[in-house]
VOMI-498335 format. One record per residue (C-alpha): residue number from 1; x, y, z. Coordinates in steps of 0.02 Angstrom, whole numbers, plus 50000, padded with zeros to 5 digits. Example, Ala and Ser with C-alpha at 12.3 -4.5 7.8 and 13.67 -1.06 7.14 Angstrom:
2
   n    px    py    pz
   1 50615 49775 50390
   2 50684 49947 50357
This chain:
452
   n    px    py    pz
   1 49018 50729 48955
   2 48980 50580 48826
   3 49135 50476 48763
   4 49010 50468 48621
   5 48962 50658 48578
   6 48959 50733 48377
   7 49038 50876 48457
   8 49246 50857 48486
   9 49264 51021 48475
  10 49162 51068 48625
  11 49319 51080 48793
  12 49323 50944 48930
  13 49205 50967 49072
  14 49253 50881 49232
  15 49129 50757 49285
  16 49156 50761 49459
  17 48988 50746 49539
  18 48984 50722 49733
  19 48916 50532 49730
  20 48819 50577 49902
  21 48722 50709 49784
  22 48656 50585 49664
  23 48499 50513 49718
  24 48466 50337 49733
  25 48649 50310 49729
  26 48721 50137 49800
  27 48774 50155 49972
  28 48982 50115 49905
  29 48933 50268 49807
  30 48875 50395 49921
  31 49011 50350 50040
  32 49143 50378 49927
  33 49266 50488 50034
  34 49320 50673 49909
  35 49472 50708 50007
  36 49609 50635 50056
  37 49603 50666 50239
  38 49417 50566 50222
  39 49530 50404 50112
  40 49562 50238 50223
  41 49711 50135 50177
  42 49843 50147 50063
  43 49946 50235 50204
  44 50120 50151 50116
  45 50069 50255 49981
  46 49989 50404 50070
  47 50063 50460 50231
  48 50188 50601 50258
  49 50326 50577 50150
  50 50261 50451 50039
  51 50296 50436 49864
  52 50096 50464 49809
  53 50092 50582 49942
  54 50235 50669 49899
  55 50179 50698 49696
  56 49982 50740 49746
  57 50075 50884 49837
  58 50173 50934 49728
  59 50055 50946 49588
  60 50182 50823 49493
  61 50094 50812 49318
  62 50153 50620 49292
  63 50058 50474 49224
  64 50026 50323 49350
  65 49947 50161 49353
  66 49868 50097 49505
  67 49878 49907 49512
  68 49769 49819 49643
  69 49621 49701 49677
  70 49449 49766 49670
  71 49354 49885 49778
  72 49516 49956 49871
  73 49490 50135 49808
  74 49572 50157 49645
  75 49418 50263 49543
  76 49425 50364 49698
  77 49596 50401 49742
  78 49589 50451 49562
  79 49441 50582 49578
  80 49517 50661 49748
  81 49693 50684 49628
  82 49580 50780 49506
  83 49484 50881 49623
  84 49656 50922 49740
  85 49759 50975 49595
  86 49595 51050 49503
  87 49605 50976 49345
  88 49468 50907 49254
  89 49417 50726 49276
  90 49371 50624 49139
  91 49348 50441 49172
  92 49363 50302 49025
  93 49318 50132 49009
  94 49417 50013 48927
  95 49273 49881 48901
  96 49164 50009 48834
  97 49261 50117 48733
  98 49399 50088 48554
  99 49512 50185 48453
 100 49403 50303 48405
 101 49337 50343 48567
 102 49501 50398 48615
 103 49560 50494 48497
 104 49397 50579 48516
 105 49442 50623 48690
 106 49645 50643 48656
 107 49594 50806 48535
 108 49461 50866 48651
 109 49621 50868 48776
 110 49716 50961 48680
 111 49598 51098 48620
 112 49581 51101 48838
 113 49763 51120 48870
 114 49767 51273 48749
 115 49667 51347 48849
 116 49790 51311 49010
 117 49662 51195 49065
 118 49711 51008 49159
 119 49647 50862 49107
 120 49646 50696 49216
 121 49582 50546 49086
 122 49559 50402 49229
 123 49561 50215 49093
 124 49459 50098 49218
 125 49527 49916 49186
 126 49663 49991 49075
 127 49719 49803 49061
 128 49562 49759 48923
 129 49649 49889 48795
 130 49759 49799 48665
 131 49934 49866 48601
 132 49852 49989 48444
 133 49735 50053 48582
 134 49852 50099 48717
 135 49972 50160 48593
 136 49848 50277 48558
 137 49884 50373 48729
 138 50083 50376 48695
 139 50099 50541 48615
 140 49957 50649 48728
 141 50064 50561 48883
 142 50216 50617 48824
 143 50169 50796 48777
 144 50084 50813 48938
 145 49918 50850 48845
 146 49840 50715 48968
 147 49877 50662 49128
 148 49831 50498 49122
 149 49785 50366 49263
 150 49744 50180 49254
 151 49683 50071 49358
 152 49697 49893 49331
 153 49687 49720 49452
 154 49805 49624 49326
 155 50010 49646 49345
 156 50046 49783 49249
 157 50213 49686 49178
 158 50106 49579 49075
 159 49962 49686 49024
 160 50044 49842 49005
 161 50129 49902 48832
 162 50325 49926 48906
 163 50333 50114 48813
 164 50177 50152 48904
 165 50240 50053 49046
 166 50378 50157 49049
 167 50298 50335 49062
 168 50189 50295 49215
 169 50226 50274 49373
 170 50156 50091 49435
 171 50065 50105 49629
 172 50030 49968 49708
 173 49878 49968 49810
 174 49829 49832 49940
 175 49663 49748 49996
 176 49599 49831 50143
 177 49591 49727 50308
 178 49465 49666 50398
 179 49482 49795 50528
 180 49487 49971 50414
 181 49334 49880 50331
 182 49226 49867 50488
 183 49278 50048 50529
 184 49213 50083 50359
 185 49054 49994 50383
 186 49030 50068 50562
 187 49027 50235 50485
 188 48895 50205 50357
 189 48787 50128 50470
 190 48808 50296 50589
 191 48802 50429 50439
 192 48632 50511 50414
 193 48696 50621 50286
 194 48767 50491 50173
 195 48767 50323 50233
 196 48603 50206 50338
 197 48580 50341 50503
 198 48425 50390 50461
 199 48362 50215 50460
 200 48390 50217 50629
 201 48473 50043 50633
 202 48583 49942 50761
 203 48737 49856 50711
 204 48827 49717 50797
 205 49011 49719 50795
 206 49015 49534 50739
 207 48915 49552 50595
 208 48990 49682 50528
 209 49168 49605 50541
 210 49075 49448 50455
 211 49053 49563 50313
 212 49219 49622 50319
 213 49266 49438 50323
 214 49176 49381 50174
 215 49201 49546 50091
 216 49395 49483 50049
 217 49470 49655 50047
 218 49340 49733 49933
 219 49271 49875 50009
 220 49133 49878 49873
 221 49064 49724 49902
 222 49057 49756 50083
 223 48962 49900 50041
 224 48816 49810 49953
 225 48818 49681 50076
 226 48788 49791 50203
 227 48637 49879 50109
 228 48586 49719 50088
 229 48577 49653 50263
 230 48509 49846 50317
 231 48349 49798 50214
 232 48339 49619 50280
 233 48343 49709 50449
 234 48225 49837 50427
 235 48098 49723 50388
 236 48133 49632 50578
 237 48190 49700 50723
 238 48303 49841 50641
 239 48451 49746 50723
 240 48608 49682 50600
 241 48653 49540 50718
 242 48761 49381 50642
 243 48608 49305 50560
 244 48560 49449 50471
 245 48729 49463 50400
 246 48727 49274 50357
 247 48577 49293 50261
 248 48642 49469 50162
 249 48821 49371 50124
 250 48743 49241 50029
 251 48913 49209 49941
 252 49095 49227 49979
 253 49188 49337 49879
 254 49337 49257 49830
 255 49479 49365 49719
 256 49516 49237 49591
 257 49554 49254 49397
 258 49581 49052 49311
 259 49671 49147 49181
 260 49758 49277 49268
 261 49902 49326 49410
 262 49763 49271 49564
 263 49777 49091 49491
 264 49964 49075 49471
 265 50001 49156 49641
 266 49878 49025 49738
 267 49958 48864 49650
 268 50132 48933 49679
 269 50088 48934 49858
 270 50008 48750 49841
 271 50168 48694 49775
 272 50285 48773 49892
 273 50184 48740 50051
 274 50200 48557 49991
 275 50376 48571 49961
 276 50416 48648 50136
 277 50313 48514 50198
 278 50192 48603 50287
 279 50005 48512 50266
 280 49926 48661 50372
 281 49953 48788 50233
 282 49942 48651 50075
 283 49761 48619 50137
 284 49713 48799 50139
 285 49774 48830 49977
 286 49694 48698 49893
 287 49531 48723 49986
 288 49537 48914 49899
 289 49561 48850 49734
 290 49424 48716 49758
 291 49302 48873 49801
 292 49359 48973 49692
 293 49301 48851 49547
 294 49468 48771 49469
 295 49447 48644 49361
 296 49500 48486 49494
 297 49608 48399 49348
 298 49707 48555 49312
 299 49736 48533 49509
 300 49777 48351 49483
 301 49903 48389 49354
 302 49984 48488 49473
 303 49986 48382 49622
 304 50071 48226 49528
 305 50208 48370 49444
 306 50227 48397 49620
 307 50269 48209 49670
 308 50400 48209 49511
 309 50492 48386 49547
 310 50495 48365 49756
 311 50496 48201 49806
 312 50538 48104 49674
 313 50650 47933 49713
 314 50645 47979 49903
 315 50467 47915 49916
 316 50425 47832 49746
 317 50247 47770 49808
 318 50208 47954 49799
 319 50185 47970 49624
 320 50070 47821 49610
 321 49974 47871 49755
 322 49951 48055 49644
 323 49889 47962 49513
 324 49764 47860 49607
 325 49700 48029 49668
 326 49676 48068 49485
 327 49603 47939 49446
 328 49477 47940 49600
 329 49455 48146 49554
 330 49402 48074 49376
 331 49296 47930 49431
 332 49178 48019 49582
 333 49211 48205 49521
 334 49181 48361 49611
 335 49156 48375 49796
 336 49177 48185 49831
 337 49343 48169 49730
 338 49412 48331 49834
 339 49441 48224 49970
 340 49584 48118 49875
 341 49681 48250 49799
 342 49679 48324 49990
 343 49765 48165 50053
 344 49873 48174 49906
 345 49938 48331 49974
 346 49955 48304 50157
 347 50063 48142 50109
 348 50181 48243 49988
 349 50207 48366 50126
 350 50255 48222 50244
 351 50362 48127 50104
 352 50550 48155 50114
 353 50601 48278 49980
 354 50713 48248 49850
 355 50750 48362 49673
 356 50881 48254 49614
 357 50798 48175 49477
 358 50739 48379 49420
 359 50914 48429 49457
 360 50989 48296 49342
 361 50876 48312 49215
 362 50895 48493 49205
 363 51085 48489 49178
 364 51071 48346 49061
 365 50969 48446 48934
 366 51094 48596 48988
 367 51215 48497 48896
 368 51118 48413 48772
 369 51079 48595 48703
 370 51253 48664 48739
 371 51370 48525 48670
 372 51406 48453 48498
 373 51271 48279 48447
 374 51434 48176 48502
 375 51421 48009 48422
 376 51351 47850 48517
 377 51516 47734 48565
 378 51563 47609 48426
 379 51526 47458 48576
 380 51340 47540 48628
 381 51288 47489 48442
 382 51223 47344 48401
 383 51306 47243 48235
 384 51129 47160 48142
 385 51212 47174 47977
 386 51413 47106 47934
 387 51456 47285 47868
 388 51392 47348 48028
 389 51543 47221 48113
 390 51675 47272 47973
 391 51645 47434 48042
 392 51696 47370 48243
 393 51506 47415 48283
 394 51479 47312 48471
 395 51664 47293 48462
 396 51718 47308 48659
 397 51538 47298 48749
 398 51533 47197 48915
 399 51357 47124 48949
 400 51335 47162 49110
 401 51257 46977 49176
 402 51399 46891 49114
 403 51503 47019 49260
 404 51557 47015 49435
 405 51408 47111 49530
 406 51306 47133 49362
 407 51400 47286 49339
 408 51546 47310 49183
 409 51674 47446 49183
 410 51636 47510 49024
 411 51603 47704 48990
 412 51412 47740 48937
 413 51451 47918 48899
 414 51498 47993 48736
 415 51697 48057 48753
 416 51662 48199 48750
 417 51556 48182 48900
 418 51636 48034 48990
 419 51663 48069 49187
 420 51499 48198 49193
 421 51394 48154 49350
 422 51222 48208 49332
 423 51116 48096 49476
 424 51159 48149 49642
 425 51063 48055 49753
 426 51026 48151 49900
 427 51002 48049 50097
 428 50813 48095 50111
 429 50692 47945 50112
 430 50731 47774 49981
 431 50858 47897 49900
 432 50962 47855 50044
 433 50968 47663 49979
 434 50995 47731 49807
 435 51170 47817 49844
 436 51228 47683 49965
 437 51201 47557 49781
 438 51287 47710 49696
 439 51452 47691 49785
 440 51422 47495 49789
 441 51427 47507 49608
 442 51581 47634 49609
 443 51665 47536 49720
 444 51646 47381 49587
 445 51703 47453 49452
 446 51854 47544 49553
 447 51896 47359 49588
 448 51897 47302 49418
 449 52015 47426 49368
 450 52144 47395 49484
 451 52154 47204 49423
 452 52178 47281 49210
């Protein structure tokens, strides 16, 4: 059926044709398992007395979303849903297809559910519809017209509209391992029916888990990789040994978005493997993003923010050292400068740690925000004009080099505010110095007041 026909009257006819049946179909496609029994993974989801399980077997008409990276099995966990509850199985695309596209589809599910017929409308990369488009679904969804499933890689929460949010059930489904994809791969390579047995071809258990390796979870890609490498060795010695592999990988596949969740969840773990001071980890991170293609000065940024928020005045060389890396980033670019924002990180994860200066500042502009624009202190102001003196402006400051110990005992704050401690140097590093000159200069102006 065409998303696109002159004919909306015409009922929904499921288009669930057995991939394996289509020829010339890519190898990912004519594996594609039709039952459940036949699915890998997702066993959180789908064992006994899971909650997917659990509504598949129960025929429980409910919307869902599956959320997860690519090639893990979404379009098809979809399609085995259709055919075990047999409903018919109409699959959408959300690059392809607008608003009037679905409503197309939305009244050629109704005229369908008249006549007691099931529809399953599966929205590929439900994430690309705006708000007018996937409020378009609201009303079939909650009459039960539809039974709608989308499958998206981006986190629902921020893609999502939160009605339609709210009448689907979110599944989360994870990248396959290494392991369940060589088991994959083994099979193709044995199936004559479906998969590369008939080409008669031996596989060696290390380059197929190289595959898996460089596959990153997506069983897809493994799939044409694998196809790949079967032609490379048909032309030789109709062996896929670790060279053959090497030569059908070409490219790592690396699950990375610069816009989306992928790229705030791999700096978040750049910042906080800095921050627990583990280099190991920091490296790895910032090695992905490097491959992944960030743009090194966003990375930059990032490395000096971390020098302010977690080390700040326990190791203030660390900040300038950031910088420098920056600068050197700037001045040789991209792979040279890699190397400098790498030792940037492997010295903040060896720098003491210190928030104090983030902590302060935070409750600062807590109370900046929260409290009444107190006045500055009549003796903070400086007098340049003789009203200004009528007026007692200056009247009462103590410059502090005229003082005992440079150091006055004079209130800074506003009264309001007088006797709020917002620096609290912690004993990590040079901050260490800092509060021992913290009580020196409490201890001063204790003095003072005891001789007034």
């Amino acid at each position: 059926m065409s998303l696109f026909d002159n004919e909306p009257d015409q009922p929904l006819r499921s288009t669930r044709t057995p991939a394996h049946a289509v020829a010339g179909a890519p190898l990912a496609e004519r594996m594609r398992p039709t039952t459940l029994d036949d699915y890998s993974g997702q066993e959180h989801l789908l064992g006994p007395g899971k909650p997917l399980r659990i509504q598949i077997e129960r025929d429980d008409p409910g919307s869902m979303i599956f959320w997860g990276p690519p090639g893990v099995g979404k379009t098809t966990l979809a399609k085995i849903i259709a055919e075990t509850t047999q409903a018919s199985f109409v699959e959408f695309s959300a690059v392809m297809s607008g608003i009037k596209e679905i409503k197309q589809v939305m009244a050629q599910a109704a005229q369908a559910a008249e006549m007691h017929s099931r529809t399953i409308l599966f929205v590929d990369e439900i994430h690309r519809f705006n708000k007018a488009q996937q409020d378009a679904f609201l009303p079939y969804v909650e009459r039960g017209t539809i039974r709608l499933i989308g499958a998206t890689t981006e986190n629902p929460s921020f893609e999502i509209n939160s009605a339609l949010l709210s009448r689907c059930r979110v599944y989360v489904l994870r990248a396959l391992s290494t392991e369940r994809i060589v088991e994959l791969l083994r099979r193709a390579v044995e199936d004559r029916e479906r998969g590369l047995g008939a080409m008669e071809l031996a596989a060696d258990d290390e380059a197929l888990t190289l595959i898996a390796d460089y596959s990153s979870g997506d069983c897809r890609n493994a799939y044409n990789t694998l196809e790949v490498a079967a032609q490379i060795a048909l032309a030789g010695e109709k062996r896929i040994d670790k060279a053959v592999a090497t030569d059908a990988v070409q490219q790592r596949v690396l699950q990375y978005d610069k816009s989306g969740e992928e790229h705030y969840n791999l700096i978040s773990a750049l910042h906080k493997s800095v921050r627990n001071s583990d280099p190991d980890a920091a490296l790895y991170w910032l090695a992905r993003m490097f491959a992944a293609g960030e743009d090194p000065l966003y990375l930059a940024r990032r490395v000096v923010r971390m020098a302010v928020e977690d080390i700040g005045l326990a190791a203030p060389e660390a900040m300038n050292l950031c910088l420098s890396a920056k600068q050197t980033m700037e001045f040789l670019g991209s792979p040279e400068g890699d190397l400098a924002l790498a030792e940037a990180v492997v010295y903040l994860c060896l720098a003491p740690k210190s928030n104090s200066v983030y902590m302060a500042w935070g409750a600062v502009r807590d109370d900046v925000e929260s409290t009444r624009q107190e006045p500055v202190p009549l003796h903070l102001r400086n007098a340049p004009t003789r009203l200004m003196k009528e007026l007692e402006y200056g009247k009462g400051y103590r410059y502090a080099h005229d003082e005992e110990g440079k150091v006055a005992d004079m209130d800074c704050l506003p009264e309001a505010l007088r006797g709020r401690s917002y620096f609290q140097p912690t004993q990590e590093g040079r901050e260490k110095l800092l509060a021992q000159r913290m009580e020196e200069i409490r201890r001063i102006k204790a003095g003072k007041r005891s001789h007034t």
